[in-house]
C-alpha positions as CSV (number, residue, x, y, z in Angstrom):
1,X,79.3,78.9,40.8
2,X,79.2,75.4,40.7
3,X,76.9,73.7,38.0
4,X,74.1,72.2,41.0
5,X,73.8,75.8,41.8
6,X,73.7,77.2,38.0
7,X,70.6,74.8,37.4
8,X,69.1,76.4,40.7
9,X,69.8,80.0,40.3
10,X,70.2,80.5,36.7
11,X,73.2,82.9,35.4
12,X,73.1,86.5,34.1
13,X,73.1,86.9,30.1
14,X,75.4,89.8,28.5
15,X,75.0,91.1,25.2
16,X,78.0,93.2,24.0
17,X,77.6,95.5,21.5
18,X,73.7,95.9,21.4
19,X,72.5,98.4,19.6
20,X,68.6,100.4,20.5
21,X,66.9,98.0,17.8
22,X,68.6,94.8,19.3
23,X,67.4,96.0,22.7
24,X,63.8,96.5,21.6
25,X,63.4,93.6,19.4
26,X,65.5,90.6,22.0
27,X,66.6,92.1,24.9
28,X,63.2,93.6,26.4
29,X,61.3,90.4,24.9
30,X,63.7,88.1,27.3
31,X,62.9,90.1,30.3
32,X,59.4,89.7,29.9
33,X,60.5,85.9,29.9
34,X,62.3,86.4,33.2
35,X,65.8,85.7,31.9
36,X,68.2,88.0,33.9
37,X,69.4,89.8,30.6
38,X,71.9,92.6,30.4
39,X,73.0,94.9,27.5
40,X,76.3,96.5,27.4
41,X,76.4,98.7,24.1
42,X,80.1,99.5,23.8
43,X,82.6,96.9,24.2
44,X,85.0,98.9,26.3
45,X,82.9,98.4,29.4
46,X,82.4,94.6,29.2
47,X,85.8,93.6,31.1
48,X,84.6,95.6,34.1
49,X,81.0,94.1,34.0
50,X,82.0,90.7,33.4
51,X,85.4,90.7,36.3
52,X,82.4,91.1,38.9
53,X,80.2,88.5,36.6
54,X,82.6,85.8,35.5
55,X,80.1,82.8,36.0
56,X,78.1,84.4,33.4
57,X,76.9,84.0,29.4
58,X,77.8,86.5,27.4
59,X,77.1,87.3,23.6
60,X,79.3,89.1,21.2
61,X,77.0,90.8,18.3
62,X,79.8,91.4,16.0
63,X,78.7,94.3,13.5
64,X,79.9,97.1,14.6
65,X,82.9,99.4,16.8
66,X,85.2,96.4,15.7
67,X,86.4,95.2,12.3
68,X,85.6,91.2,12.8
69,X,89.4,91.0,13.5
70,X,89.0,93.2,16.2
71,X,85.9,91.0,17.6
72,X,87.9,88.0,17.0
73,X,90.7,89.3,19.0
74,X,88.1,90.4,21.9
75,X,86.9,87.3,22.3
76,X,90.1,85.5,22.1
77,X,92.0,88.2,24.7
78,X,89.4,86.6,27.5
79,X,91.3,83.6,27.1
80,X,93.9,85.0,29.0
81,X,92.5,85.7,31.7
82,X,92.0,83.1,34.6
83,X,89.3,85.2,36.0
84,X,86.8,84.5,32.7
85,X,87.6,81.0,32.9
86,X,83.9,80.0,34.0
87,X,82.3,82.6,31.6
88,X,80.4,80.9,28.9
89,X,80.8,83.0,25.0
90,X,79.0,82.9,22.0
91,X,79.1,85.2,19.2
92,X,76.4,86.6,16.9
93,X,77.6,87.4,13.4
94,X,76.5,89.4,10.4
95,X,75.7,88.1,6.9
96,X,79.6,85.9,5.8
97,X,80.3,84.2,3.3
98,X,81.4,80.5,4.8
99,X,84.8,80.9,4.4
100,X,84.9,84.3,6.3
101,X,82.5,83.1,9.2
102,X,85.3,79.9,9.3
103,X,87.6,82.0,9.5
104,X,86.5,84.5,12.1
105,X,85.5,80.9,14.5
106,X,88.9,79.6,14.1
107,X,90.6,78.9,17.2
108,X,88.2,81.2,19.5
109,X,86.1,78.9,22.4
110,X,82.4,79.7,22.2
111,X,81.0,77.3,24.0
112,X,77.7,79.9,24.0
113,X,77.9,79.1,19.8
114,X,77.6,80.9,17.0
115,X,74.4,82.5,16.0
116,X,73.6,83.8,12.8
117,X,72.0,87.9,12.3
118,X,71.0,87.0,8.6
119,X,67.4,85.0,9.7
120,X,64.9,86.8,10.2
121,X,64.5,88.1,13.8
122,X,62.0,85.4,14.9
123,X,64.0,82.7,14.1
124,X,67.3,84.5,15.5
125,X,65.4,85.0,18.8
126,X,64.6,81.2,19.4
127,X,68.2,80.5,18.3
128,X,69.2,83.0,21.3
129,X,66.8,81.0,23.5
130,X,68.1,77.8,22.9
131,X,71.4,78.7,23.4
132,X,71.1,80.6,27.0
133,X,68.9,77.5,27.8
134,X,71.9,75.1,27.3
135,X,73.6,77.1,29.4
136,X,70.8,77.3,32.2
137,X,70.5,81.1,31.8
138,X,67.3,80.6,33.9
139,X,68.2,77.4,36.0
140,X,64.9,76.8,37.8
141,X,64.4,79.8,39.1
142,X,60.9,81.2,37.8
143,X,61.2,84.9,38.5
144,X,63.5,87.4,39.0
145,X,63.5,90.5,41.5
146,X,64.4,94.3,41.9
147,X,66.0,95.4,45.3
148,X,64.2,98.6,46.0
149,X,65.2,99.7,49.1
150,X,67.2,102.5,47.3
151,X,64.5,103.9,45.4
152,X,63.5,107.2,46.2
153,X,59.8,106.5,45.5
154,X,59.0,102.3,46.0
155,X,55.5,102.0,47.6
156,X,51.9,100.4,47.7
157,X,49.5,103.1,48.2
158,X,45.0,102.2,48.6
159,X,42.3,104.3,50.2
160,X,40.0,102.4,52.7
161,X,37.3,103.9,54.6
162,X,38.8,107.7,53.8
163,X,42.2,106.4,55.5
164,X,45.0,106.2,53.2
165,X,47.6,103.2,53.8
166,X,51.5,103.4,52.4
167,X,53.7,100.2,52.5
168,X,56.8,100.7,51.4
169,X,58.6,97.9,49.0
170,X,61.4,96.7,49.8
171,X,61.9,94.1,46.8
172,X,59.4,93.2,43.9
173,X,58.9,90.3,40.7
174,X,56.7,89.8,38.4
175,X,54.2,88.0,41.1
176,X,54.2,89.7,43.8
177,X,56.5,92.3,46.1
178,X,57.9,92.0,49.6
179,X,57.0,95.4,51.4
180,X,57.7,97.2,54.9
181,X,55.1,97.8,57.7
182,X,55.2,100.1,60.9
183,X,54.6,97.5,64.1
184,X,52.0,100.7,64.6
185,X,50.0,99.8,61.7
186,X,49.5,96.5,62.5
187,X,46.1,96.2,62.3
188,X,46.5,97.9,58.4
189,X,46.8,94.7,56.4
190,X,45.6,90.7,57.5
191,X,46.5,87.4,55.8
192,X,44.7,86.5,52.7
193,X,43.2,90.1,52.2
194,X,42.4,90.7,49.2
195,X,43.1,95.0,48.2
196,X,42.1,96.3,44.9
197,X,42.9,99.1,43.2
198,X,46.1,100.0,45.2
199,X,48.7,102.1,43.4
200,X,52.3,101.1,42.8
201,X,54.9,103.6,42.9
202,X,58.2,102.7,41.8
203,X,60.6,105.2,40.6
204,X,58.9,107.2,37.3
205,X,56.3,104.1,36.6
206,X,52.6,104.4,38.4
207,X,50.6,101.2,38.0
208,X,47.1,100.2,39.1
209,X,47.7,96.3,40.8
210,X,45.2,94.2,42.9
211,X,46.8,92.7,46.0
212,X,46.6,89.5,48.1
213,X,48.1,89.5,51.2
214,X,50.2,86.3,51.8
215,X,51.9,86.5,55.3
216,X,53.3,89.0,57.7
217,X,56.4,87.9,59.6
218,X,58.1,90.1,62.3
219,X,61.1,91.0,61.3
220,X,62.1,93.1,64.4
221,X,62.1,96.8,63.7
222,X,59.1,96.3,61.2
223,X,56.9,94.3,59.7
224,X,57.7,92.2,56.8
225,X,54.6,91.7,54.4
226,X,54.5,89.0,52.1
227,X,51.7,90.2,48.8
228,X,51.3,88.2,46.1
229,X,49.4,90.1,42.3
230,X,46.1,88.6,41.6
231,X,44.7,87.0,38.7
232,X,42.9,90.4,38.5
233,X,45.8,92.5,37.6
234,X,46.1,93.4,34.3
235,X,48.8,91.7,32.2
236,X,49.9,95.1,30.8
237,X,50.7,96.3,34.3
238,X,52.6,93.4,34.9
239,X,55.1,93.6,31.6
240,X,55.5,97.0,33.2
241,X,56.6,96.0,36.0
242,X,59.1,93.5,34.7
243,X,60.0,96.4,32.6
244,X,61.1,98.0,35.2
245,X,62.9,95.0,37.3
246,X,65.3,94.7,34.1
247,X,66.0,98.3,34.3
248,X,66.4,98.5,38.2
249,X,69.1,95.7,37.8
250,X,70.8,97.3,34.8
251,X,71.1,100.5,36.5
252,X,72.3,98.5,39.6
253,X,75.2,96.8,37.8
254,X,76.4,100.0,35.9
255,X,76.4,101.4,39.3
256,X,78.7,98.6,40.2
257,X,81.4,99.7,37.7
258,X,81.3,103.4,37.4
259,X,84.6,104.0,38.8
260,X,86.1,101.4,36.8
261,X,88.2,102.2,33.6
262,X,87.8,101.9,30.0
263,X,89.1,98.8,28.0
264,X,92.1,100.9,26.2
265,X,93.3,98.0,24.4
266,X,93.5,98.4,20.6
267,X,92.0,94.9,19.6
268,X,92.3,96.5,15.7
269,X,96.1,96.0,16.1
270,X,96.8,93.0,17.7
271,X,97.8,89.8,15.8
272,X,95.1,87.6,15.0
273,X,95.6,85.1,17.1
């Protein structure tokens, strides 16, 4: 990707080797700020991810599966690989004393930087910020979105006058969804209608949203309806539904690599390099 578009489309974030807590306390707090974040918890799987991500940031929490040797040597083996040349790494290291933390940094390339786990997790979390910022993690792209079209269960359901109406979504952020209509129901929805209390389906999560109908374009076999959330709907329903938009993308990327193999290589016995 070349830079003009990074600053445009914004780059995906890796974290290898989160653990639950890191997920809970960083990871879900930069969905809800629409970074395009991904956890990988063991470190065998991030070659595969990141071969079919290269142009991507990606943060090495170095406490544990690894000895710090075994993370240097990780990070260093990407080096090698012409593939990970536009990958951006950074590291995020335990409580060292200097001369360890000098050590582990020496001759590794983490443009990323190197981020400290002994502040307090406030302070670490605007460190992580700053960093994926300088790296346009988010570029200027506001929001991001969930293909749905695979879902088994992705719709808008309402209830007016004792007819129910289904729309069924084919992709959905933060601020609004872009949703399938029958050419027979036509006469169902009409720009800038405003629909409250409809039901949104996705998956296992059931929300209550209020709708505003934006435009309807004819795309052919269907048509395509532009809806837009209202002021109205309530801010919990919408961290839900970024909620789910980091977990329909997760799921779609360890789709992407579930044929792929392990990372065999024994990082514990390789020279430092």
């Amino acid at each position: 990707m070349a830079d003009a578009d990074k600053s445009i489309y914004g780059r995906k974030v890796f974290f290898v080797g989160a653990t639950a807590i890191f997920e809970s306390q960083v990871i879900e707090r930069l969905r809800l700020m629409e970074y395009e974040v991904y956890a990988i918890n063991d470190y065998r799987k991030a070659k595969p991810y990141l071969r079919k991500n290269p142009d991507s940031i990606c943060f090495c929490i170095a406490e544990a599966q690894l000895t710090l040797k075994g993370w240097h040597n990780f990070i260093k083996s990407f080096e090698a690989e012409n593939v990970f040349h536009p990958l951006d790494m950074g590291v995020i290291l335990p409580v060292l004393q200097d001369d360890k933390k000098a050590n582990f940094i020496s001759g590794l390339q983490l443009d990323a930087g190197v981020l400290l786990h002994d502040q307090d997790t406030e302070t670490m979390f605007h460190e992580i910020v700053k960093a994926m910022d300088a790296k346009n993690a988010k570029g200027m792209r506001k929001y991001i979105r969930a293909n749905c079209l695979t879902e088994p269960q992705a719709d808008l359901l309402w209830l007016k006058d004792n007819r129910m109406f289904k729309l069924k979504i084919i992709d959905i952020s933060s601020v609004g969804i872009a949703a399938k209509l029958s050419t027979g129901q036509a006469n169902a929805v009409f720009i800038n209608q405003i629909i409250e209390g409809v039901t949104l389906n996705l998956k296992s999560l059931q929300v209550g949203v209020d709708i505003k109908i934006s435009a309807i374009k004819d795309a052919g076999d269907f048509l395509l309806v532009v809806i837009m959330f209202t002021t109205t709907t309530l801010p919990d329903a919408i961290n839900k539904i970024r909620s789910y938009i980091g977990e329909n993308l997760n799921e779609s990327l360890r789709s992407s690599i579930r044929n792929s193999d392990l990372d065999r290589t024994d990082y514990e016995k390789m020279e430092t390099q």
